[in-house]
C-alpha positions in Angstrom: 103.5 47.9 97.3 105.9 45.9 98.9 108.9 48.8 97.3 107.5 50.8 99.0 107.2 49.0 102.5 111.0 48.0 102.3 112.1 51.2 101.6 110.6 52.7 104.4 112.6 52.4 107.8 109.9 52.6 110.1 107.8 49.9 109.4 110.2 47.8 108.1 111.5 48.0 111.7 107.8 47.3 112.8 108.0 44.2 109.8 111.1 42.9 111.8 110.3 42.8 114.8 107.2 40.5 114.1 109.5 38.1 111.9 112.0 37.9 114.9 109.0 37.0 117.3 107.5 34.6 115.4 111.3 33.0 114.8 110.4 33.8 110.8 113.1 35.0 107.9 112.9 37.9 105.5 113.1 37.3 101.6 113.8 40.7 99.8 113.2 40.3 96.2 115.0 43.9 95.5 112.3 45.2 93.6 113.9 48.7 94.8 117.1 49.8 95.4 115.8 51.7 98.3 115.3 48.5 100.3 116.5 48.9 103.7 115.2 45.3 105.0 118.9 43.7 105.0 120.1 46.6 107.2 116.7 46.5 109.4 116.8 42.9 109.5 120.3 42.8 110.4 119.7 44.9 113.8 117.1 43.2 114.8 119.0 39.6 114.3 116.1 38.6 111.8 117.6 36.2 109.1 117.5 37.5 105.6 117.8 36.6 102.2 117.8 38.6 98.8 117.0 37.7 96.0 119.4 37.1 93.1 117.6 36.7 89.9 114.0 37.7 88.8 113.3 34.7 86.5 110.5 35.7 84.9 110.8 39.8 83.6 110.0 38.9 80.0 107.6 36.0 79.7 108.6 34.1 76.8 109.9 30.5 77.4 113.9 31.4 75.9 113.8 34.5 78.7 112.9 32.3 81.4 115.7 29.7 80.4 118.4 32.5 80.1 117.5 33.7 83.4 117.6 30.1 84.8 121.0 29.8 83.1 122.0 32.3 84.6 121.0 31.6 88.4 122.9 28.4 87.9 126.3 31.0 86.9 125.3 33.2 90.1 125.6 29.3 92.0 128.4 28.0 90.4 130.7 31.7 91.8 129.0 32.1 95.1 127.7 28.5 96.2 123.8 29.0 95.8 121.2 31.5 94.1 118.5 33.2 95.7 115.8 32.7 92.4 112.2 34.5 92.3 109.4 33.3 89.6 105.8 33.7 89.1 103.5 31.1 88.1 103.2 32.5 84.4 102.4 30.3 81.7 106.1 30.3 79.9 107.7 29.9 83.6 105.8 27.0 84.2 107.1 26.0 80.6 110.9 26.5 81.5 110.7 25.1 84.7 109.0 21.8 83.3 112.2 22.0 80.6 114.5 22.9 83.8 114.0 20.5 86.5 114.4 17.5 84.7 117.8 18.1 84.4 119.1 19.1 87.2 120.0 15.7 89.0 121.9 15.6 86.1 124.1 18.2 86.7 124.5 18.1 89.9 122.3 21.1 91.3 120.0 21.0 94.3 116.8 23.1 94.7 117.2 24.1 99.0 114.3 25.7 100.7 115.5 29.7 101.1 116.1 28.5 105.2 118.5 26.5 103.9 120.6 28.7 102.2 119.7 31.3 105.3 121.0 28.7 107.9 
């Protein structure tokens, strides 16, 4: 479980260390608040991002759009908003309601090396 893997110092180190040689980045989702990847990937100079919104924890379609809502508050305070979703069937629903309107309102989906760099 990957908790379990980013909780754990030693092979996170080991995790790292193959990131920095292949000239790779890290995405924590947080699943655990144990996570010591930022910290591992910060001494080993491997760039990291975490994650800051789970979109998808319940999976009906008014969920996913409140959690979408608020990625875009998290972006509007801090600049950008590291979101995580799974290809469930009421994701795929809000993000067909979602992206549509972003050009709209002025909101730009980056790769996570983007917001990384």
């Amino acid at each position: 479980m990957g908790s379990l893997l980013t909780a754990d110092p030693e092979r996170m180190a080991v995790v790292m260390a193959e990131l920095r040689r292949r000239g790779l980045l890290f995405l924590d989702s947080r699943t655990t608040p144990r996570s010591v990847a930022a910290r591992e990937a910060e001494r080993m100079g491997v760039p990291y991002a975490e994650r800051d919104v789970f979109i998808d924890n319940r999976l009906d379609l008014e969920a996913v759009l409140a959690q979408l809502a608020r990625a875009e508050r998290i972006a509007a305070q801090h600049g950008h908003a590291v979101v995580i979703g799974h290809p469930h069937d009421a994701t795929l629903e809000a993000l067909g309601i979602w992206l549509p309107t972003l050009d709209a309102r002025d909101i730009a989906l980056v790769p996570i090396s983007t917001i990384v760099a």
